[in-house]
C-alpha positions as CSV (number, residue, x, y, z in Angstrom):
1,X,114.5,22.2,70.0
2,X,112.8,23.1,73.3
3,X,112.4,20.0,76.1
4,X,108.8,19.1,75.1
5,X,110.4,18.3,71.1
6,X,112.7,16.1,72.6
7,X,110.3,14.6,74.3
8,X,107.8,13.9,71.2
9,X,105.1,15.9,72.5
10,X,104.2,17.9,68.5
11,X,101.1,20.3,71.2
12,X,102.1,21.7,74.4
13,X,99.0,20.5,76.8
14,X,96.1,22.5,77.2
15,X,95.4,24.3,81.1
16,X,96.8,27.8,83.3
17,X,98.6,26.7,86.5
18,X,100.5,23.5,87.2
19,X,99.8,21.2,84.8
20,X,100.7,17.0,85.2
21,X,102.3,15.5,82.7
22,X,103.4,11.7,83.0
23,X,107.2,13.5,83.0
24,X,107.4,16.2,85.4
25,X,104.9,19.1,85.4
26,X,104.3,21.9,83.1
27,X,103.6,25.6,84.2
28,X,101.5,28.2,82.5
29,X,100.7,31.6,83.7
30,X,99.3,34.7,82.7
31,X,101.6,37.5,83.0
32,X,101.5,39.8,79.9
33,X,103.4,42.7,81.8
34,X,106.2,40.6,82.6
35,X,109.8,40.9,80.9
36,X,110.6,37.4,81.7
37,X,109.4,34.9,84.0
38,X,110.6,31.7,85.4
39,X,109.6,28.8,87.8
40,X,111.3,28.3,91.0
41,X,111.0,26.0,94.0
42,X,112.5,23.6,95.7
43,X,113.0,21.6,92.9
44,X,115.5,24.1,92.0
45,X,117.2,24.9,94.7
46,X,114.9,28.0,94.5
47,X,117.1,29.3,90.9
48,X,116.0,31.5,88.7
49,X,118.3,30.5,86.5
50,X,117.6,27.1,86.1
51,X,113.7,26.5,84.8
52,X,113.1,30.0,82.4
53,X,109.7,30.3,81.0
54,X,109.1,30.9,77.1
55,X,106.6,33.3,76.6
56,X,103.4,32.6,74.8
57,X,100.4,34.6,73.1
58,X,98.0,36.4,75.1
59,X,100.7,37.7,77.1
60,X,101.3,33.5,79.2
61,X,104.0,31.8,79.9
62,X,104.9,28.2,79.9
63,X,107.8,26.0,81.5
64,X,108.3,22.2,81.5
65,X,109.8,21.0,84.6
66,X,110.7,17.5,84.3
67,X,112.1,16.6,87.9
68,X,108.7,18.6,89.6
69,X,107.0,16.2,91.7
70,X,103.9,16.4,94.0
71,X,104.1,17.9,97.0
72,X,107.1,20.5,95.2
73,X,106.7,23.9,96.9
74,X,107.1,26.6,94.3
75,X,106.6,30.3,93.0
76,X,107.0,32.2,89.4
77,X,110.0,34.6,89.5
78,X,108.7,38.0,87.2
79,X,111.1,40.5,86.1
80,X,109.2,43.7,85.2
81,X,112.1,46.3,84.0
82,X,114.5,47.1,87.2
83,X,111.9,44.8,89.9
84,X,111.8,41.6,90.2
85,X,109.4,39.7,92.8
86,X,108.4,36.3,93.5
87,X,104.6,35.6,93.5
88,X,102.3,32.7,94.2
89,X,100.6,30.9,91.4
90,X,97.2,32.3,90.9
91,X,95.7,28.9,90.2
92,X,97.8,27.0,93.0
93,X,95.6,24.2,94.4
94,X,97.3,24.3,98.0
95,X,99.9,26.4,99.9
96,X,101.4,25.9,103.0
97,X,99.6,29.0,104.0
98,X,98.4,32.6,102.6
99,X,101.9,34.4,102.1
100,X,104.0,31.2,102.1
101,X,104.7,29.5,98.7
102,X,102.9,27.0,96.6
103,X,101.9,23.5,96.9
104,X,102.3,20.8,93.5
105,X,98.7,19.6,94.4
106,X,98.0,15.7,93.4
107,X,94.8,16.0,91.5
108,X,94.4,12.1,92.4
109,X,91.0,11.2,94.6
110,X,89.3,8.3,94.9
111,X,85.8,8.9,93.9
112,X,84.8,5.4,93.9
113,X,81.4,5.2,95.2
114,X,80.5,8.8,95.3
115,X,77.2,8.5,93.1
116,X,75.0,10.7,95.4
117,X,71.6,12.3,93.4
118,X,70.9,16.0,94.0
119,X,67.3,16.1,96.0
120,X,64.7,18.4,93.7
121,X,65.2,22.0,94.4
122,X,61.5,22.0,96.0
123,X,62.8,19.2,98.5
124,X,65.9,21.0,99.7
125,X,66.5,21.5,103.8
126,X,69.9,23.8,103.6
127,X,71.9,23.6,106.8
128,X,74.3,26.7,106.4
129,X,77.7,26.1,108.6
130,X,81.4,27.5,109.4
131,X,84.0,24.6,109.4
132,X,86.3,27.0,111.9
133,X,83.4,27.2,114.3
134,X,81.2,24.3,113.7
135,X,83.4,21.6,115.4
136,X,86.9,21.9,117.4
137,X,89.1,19.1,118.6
138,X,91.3,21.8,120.9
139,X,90.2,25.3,122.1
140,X,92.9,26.9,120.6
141,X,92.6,25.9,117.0
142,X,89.9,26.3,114.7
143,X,87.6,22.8,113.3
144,X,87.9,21.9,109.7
145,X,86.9,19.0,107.6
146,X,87.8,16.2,109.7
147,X,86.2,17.7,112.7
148,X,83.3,18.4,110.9
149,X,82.4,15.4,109.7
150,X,82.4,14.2,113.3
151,X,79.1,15.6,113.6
152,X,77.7,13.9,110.6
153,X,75.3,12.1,112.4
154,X,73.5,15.2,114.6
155,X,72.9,16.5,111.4
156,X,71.4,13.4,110.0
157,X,69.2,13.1,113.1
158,X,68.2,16.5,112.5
159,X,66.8,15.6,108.9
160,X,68.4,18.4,106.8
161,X,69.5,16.8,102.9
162,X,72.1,20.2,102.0
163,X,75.3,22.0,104.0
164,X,76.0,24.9,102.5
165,X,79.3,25.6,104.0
166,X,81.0,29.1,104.2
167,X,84.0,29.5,102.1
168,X,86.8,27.9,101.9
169,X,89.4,29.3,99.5
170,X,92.2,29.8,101.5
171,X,92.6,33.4,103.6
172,X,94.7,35.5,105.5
173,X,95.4,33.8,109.0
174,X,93.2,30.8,110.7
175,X,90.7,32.3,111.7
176,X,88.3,33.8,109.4
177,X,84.5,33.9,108.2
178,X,86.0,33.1,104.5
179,X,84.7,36.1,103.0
180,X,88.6,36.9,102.5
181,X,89.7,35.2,99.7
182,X,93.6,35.5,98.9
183,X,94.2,32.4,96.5
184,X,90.6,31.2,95.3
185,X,91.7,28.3,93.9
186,X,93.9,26.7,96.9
187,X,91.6,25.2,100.1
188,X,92.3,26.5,102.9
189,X,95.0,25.1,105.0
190,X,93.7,25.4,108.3
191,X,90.7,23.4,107.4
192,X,93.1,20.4,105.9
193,X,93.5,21.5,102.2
194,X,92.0,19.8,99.1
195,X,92.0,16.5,99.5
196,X,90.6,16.5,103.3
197,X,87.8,18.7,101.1
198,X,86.7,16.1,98.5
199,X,87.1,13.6,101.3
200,X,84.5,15.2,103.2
201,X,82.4,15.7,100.1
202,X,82.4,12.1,99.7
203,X,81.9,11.7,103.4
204,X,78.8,14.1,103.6
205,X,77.8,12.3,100.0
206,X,77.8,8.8,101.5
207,X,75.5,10.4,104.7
208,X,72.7,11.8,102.5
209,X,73.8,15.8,102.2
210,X,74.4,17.8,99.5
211,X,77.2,19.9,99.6
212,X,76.9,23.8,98.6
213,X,80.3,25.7,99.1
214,X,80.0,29.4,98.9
215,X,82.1,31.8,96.4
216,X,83.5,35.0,96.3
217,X,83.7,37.0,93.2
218,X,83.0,40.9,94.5
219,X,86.5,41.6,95.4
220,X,89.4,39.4,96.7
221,X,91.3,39.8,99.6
222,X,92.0,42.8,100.8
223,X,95.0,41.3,102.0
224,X,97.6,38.8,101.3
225,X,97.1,39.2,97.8
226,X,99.7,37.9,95.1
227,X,97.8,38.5,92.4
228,X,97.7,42.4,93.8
229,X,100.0,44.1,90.7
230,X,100.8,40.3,89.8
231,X,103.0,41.2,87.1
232,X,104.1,44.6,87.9
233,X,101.7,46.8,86.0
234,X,99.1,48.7,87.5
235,X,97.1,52.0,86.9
236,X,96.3,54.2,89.1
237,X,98.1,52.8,92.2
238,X,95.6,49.8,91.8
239,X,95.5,46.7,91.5
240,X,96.8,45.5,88.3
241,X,95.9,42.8,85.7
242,X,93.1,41.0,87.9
243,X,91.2,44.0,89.1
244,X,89.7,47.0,87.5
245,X,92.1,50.0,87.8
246,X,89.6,52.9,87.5
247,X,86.0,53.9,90.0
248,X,85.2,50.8,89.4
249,X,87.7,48.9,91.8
250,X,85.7,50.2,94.8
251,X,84.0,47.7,97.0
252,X,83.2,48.0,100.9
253,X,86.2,45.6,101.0
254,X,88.7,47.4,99.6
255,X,89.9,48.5,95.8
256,X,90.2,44.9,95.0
257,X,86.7,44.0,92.6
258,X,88.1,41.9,89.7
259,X,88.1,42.9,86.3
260,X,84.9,41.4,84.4
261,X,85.6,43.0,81.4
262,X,88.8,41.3,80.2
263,X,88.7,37.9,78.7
264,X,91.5,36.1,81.3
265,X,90.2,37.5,84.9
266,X,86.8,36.3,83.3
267,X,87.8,33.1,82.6
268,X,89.9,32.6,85.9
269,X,86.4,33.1,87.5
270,X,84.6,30.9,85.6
271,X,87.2,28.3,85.6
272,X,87.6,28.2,89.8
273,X,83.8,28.2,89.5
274,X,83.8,24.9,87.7
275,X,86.6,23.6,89.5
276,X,84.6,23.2,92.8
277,X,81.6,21.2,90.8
278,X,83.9,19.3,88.6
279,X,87.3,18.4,91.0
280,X,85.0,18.3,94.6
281,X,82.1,16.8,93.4
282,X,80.0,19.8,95.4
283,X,76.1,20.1,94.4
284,X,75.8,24.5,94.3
285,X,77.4,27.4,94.4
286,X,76.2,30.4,96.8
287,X,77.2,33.6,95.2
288,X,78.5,35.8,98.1
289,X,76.7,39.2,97.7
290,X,76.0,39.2,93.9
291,X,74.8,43.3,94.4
292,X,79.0,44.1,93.6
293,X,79.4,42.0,91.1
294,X,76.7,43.7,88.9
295,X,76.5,47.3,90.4
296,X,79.0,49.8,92.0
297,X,77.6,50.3,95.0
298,X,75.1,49.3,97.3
299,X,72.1,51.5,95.4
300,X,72.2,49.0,92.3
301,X,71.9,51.7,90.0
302,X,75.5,52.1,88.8
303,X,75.3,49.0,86.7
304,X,78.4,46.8,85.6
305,X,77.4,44.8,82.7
306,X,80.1,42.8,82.3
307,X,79.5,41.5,85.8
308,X,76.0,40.2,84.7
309,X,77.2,39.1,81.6
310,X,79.6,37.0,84.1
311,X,77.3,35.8,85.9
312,X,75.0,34.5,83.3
313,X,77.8,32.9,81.6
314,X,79.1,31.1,84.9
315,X,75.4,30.0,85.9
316,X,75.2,28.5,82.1
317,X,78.1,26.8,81.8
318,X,77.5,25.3,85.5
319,X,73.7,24.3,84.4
320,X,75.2,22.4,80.8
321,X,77.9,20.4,83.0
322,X,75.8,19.7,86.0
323,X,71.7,20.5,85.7
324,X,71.0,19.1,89.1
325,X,73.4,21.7,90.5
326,X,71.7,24.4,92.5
327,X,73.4,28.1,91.8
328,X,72.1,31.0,94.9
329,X,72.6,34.2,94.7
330,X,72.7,36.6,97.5
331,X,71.7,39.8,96.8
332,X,68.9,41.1,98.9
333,X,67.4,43.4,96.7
334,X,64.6,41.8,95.6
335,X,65.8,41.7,91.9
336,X,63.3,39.0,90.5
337,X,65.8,39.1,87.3
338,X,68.2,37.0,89.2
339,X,66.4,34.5,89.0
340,X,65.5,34.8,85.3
341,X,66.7,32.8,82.7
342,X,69.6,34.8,80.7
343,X,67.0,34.0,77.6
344,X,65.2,36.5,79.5
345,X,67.5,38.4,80.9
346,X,68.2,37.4,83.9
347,X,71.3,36.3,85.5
348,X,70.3,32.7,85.5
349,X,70.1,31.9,89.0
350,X,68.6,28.9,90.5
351,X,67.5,30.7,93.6
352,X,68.4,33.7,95.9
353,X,68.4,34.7,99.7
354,X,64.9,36.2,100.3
355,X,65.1,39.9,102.4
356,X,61.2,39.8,101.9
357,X,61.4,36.9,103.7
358,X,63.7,37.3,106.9
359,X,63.6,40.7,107.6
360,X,59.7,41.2,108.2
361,X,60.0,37.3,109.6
362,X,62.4,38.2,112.4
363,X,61.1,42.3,112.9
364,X,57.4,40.5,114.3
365,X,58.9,37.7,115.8
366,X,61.3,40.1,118.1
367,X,59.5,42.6,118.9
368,X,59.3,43.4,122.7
369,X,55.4,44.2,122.6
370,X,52.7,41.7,120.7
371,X,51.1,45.1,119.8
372,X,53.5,46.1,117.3
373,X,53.3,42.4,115.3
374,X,52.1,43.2,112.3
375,X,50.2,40.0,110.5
376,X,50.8,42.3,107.4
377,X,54.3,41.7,107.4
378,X,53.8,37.9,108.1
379,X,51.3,37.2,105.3
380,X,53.1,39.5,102.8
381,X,56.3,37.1,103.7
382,X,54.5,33.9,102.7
383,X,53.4,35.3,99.9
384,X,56.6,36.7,98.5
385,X,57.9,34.8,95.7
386,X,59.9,35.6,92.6
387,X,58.8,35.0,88.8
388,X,55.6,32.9,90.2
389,X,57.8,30.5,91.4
390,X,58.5,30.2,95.2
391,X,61.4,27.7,94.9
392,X,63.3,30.9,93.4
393,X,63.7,32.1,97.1
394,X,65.9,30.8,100.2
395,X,64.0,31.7,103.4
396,X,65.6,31.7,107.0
397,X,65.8,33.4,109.8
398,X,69.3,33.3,110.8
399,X,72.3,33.2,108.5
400,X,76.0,34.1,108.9
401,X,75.0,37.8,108.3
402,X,71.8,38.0,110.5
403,X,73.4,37.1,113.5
404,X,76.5,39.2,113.1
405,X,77.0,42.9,112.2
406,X,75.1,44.5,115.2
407,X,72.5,41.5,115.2
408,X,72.1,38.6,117.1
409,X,71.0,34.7,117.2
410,X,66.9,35.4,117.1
411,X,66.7,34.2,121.1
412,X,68.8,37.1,122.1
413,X,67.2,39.6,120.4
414,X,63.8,38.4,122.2
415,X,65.8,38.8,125.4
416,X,69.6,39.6,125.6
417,X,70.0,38.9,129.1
418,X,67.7,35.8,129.5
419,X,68.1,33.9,126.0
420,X,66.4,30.4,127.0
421,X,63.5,32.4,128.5
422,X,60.0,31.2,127.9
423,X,60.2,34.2,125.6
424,X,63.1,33.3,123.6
425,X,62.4,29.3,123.1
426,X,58.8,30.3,122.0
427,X,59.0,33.2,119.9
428,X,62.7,31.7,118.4
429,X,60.4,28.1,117.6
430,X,58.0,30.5,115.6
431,X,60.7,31.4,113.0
432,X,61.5,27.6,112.6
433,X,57.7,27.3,112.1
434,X,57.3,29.5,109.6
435,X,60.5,28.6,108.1
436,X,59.5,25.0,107.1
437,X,55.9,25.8,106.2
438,X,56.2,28.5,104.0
439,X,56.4,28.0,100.5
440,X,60.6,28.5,99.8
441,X,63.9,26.7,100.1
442,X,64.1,26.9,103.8
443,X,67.7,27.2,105.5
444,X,69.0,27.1,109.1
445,X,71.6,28.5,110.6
446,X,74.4,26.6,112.8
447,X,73.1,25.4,116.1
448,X,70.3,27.2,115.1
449,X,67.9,24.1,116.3
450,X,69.3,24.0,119.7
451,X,68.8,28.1,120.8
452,X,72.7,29.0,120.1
453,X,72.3,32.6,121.4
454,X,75.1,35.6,121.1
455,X,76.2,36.5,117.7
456,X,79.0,34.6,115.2
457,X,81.9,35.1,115.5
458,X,84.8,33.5,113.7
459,X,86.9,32.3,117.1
460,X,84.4,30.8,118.7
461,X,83.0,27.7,118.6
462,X,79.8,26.7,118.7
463,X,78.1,25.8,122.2
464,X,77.4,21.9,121.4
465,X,76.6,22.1,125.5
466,X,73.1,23.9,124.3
467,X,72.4,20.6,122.4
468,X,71.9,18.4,125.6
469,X,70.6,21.9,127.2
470,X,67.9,21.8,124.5
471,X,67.4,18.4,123.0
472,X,63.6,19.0,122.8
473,X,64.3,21.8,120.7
474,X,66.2,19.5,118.3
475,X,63.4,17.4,118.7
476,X,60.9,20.1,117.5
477,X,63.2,21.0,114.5
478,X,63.9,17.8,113.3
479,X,60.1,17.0,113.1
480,X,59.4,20.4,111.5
481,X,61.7,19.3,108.6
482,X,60.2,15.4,108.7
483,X,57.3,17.1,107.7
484,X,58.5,19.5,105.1
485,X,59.9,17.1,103.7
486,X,56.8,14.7,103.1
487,X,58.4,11.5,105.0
488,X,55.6,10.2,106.8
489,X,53.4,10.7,103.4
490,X,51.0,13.1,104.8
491,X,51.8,16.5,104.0
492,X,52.8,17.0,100.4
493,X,51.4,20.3,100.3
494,X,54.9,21.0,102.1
495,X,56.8,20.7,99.1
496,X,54.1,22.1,96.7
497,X,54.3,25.9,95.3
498,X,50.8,26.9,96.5
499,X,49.6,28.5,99.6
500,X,46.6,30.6,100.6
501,X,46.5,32.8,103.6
502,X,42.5,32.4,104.3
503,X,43.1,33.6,108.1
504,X,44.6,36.8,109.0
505,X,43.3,38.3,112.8
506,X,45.6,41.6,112.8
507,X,44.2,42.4,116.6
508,X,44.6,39.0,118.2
509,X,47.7,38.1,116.2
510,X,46.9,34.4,114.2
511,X,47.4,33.5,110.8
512,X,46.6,30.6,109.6
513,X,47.3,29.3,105.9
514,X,47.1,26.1,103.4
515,X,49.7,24.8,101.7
516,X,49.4,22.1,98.8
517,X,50.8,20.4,95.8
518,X,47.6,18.9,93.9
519,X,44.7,19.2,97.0
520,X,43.1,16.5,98.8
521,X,44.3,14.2,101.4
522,X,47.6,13.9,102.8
523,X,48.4,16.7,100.4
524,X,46.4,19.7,102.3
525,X,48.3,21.0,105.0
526,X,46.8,24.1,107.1
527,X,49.2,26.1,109.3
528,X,47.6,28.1,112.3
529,X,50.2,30.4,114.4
530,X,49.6,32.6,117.2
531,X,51.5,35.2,117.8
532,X,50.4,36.8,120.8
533,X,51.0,35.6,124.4
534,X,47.2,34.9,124.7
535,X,45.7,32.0,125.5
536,X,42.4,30.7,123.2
537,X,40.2,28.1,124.6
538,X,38.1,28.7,121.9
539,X,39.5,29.8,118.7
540,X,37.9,29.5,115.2
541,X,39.4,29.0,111.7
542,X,38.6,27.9,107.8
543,X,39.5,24.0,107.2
544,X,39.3,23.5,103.3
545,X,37.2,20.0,103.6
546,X,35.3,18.3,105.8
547,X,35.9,14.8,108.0
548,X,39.1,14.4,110.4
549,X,41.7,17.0,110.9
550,X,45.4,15.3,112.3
551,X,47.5,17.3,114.3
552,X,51.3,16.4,113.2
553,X,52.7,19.4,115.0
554,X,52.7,21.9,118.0
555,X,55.5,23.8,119.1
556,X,53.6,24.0,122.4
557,X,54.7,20.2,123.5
558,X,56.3,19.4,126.6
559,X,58.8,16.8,124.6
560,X,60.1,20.1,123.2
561,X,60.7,22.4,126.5
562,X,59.3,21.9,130.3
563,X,58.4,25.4,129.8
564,X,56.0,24.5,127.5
565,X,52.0,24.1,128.0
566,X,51.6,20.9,126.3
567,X,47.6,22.5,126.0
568,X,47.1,22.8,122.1
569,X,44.3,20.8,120.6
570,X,45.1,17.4,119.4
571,X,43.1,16.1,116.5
572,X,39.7,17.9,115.1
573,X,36.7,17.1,113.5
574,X,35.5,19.6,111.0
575,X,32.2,21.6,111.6
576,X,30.2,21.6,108.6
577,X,30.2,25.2,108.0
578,X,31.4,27.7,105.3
579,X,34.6,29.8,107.5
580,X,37.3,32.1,106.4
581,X,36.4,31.3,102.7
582,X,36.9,27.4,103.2
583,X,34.3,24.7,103.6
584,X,34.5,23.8,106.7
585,X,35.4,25.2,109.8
586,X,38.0,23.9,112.8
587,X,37.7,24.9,116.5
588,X,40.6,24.5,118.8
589,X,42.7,25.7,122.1
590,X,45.2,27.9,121.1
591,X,48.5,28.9,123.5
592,X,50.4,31.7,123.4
593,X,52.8,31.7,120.8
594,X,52.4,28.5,119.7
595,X,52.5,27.2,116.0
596,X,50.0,24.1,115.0
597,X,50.1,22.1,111.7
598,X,47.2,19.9,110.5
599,X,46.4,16.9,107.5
600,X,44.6,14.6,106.9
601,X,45.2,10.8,106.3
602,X,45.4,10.0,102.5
């Protein structure tokens, strides 16, 4: 009679990892190389002798410790033939750090309270951020949950309703982009572990943002990897039971892409995917680039099936459980069946990172001469959409990736050596422009609204300085995103799917488009953007009805910079005139590189 009999328990519970019983805690892993396993920690004086594991089907093993507590640091002790090795649980919750030992996690959080509703996909303002870089309490030591939250209310100021943060699965060292992963199902420690994490989910809950944590599932590691030859066994040289042992185990990062094809590495994805919407509460998933889990390599034409099949199942599964959730895949192929349904197809995506977006966005808005803007490339951005549905497409112009790699923030590429040029502030306050008008989920990057220049980089923090340097600038943002969002009631069109570009002047570099849900006024919204540094007293364009025209925005106000002009056109009246294809036409003074935004009153 084994110690669960004694204990009247007729069905040993259910779960991989540690798992709570009201005596002691049970332990179940999946090691089907093994020759024995057993549990040891400081419960045990470290033993092996002392808590042996039984071995299951399936090739797991389980243990009941009885006199395991919370906070118990531990490990599995696996005998494969003459080696024996300790190795950290690969569903730990916490560790005291990457190559330490494990941590008996309390699943315990007080979710009282914590009712916050999803926004609609179509009403989304995505703040992407770093919690090593974001906010510091000392120099020498990277921010983290607590720290973040401290700026809570800049970002409420600023108006965005979603922070996607950049992972947090716990990785080699402290300092880190997160795209690292040694034990995805333990939070990093550095940041504060897991319960500082659902604390700050409820925090960011109770202020009004969504919370979108980004995953890794094309490769883990490369290094401090326990579940590297977890149990011994490998082919190859490789990796072992978690990770494909043949070609297929290449990834830029190392041979360490996980195994899609076998039922238990498959379900250990899919499981930590659900952990993160059902244990912190978070609103989406960002897939880090999706392009290795379904392909080879970075052509896309040496398929993996299995990995789509993964994908579609994880996407379902989070969809049944959570339909609000928003699932984004970045990819940066344009592959429209990401965004399919898997009825269809696809990979069941909610949304994905837009190249045709950013790429042609930040190649006109950088360029050193205004001859070599190309309006084809802006209107052919707008435009771009997946499936007929432009919700199916995050749009930005600086992410974690854009501004790293070789690339910078978009005001140093306008001008390395003078970021906060006239230049820079005017050509950088384009891309938010476009940004929150075109049709799209649109996404900033981290100091973003206050000119951060340089590049990211992991070990340093962000230059909150530049935020009382460039307050108009916030200023300019945040009302960009008051009226994407609709708040004052007057531009709907900004959260509608439809938008014609009627106006497209190639040689004196303006575009100007509409935007609306269901037409009319306080719906209609018409965008004009020059992007030359030419000055219009005059300058004509198509209004789609006739009567008052209100100007809600131009980038060109002093409130924003004292470098700007402050000489854009206030208010118009239509001329009763067919122009550009629209009923009516407007006539207004146009500055250099400014962007203007008119409705009318409902």
């Amino acid at each position: 009679m084994n110690a669960l009999d004694q204990l009247g328990i007729q069905t040993r519970p259910a779960g991989v990892g540690p798992i709570h019983l009201d005596q002691g805690i049970a332990f179940r892993v999946w090691a089907p190389n093994a020759d024995a396993v057993s549990v040891v920690g400081s419960f045990n004086d470290w033993d092996g002798d002392v808590n042996p594991m039984e071995r299951e089907d399936n090739g797991h093993w389980f243990a009941w410790v009885e006199n395991a507590e919370m906070g118990a640091e531990y490990k599995y002790r696996i005998r494969n033939g003459e080696n024996t090795f300790d190795r950290i649980d690969p569903r730990v919750r916490a560790v005291t750090n990457s190559v330490g030992v494990g941590l008996v996690h309390d699943p315990e959080f007080d979710w009282d309270g914590d009712d916050f509703q999803m926004p609609h996909w179509n009403e989304l303002v995505i703040y992407e951020a770093h919690l090593g870089t974001f906010n510091r309490s000392e120099e020498d030591q990277p921010g983290g949950f607590a720290t973040f939250s401290q700026r809570f209310d800049h970002l409420k100021k600023l108006g965005i309703n979603a922070i996607q943060i950049m992972p947090v699965a716990e990785f080699a060292g402290d300092y880190s982009w997160g795209y690292n992963p040694a034990h995805i199902y333990a939070v990093e420690s550095a940041y504060g572990g897991p319960a500082a994490f659902k604390q700050f989910v409820k925090d960011a809950h109770a202020a009004g943002f969504a919370v979108i944590l980004d995953v890794v599932y094309n490769h883990f590691g490369p290094s401090d990897l326990d579940i590297w030859q977890f149990d011994g066994w490998s082919e190859n040289g490789k990796g072992g039971i978690y990770f494909y042992n043949d070609y297929r185990s290449t990834t830029p990062w190392g041979e360490t892409r996980p195994d899609y094809g076998r039922g238990e590495v498959r379900s250990y994805l899919r499981d930590n995917a659900m952990m993160w919407l059902q244990d912190y509460h978070v609103d989406g998933l960002r897939y880090d680039m999706t392009l290795y889990i379904r392909s080879i390599d970075a052509s896309g034409e040496h398929e993996i099936p299995e990995g789509w099949g993964l994908t579609q199942w994880i996407n379902r599964e989070i969809s049944n459980f959570k339909p609000s959730a928003i699932t984004i895949a970045e990819d940066l192929q344009n592959n429209a069946y990401l965004t399919k349904s898997d009825i269809e197809g696809g990979a069941g995506f909610a949304t994905q990172w837009d190249a045709s977006f950013v790429h042609p966005v930040r190649d006109v808005i950088i360029q050193s001469d205004d001859a070599g803007r190309d309006m084809n490339k802006i209107r052919d951005a707008l435009y771009h959409c997946y499936n007929g549905d432009p919700f199916q497409r995050v749009i930005y112009t600086e992410s974690h990736d854009e501004v790293a790699n070789g690339k910078s923030r978009v005001p140093s590429e306008v001008d390395e050596a003078a970021p906060d040029n006239w230049y820079a502030q005017k050509r950088a306050t384009l891309g938010l422009a476009l940004t929150m008008t075109a049709p799209g989920i649109p996404m900033l990057f981290q100091g973003q609204e206050f000119l951060e220049d340089g590049w990211f980089q992991d070990v340093d923090e962000l230059d909150w300085e530049k935020a009382d340097e460039h307050s108009g600038i916030i200023k300019l943002t945040s009302k960009l995103i008051q009226l994407r969002l609709n708040r004052d009631g007057n531009t709907r069109g900004m959260i509608g799917r439809h938008i014609d570009v009627f106006h497209l002047n190639h040689h004196d570099k303006v575009v100007a488009f509409r935007r609306w849900c269901d037409g009319g006024a306080g719906d209609d919204c018409v965008v004009i953007i020059n992007f030359a540094n030419q000055h219009y007293e005059q300058y004509d364009f198509g209004l789609p009805a006739a009567g008052k025209w209100i100007r809600r925005f131009s980038s060109d106000r002093k409130i924003y910079s004292v470098d700007f002009g402050g000489n854009a056109s206030g208010d118009i009246d239509a001329i009763d005139e067919p122009h550009d294809g629209q009923a009516c036409r407007g006539r207004i003074e146009l500055p250099p590189y400014t962007a203007l935004i008119y409705s009318q009153t409902r």
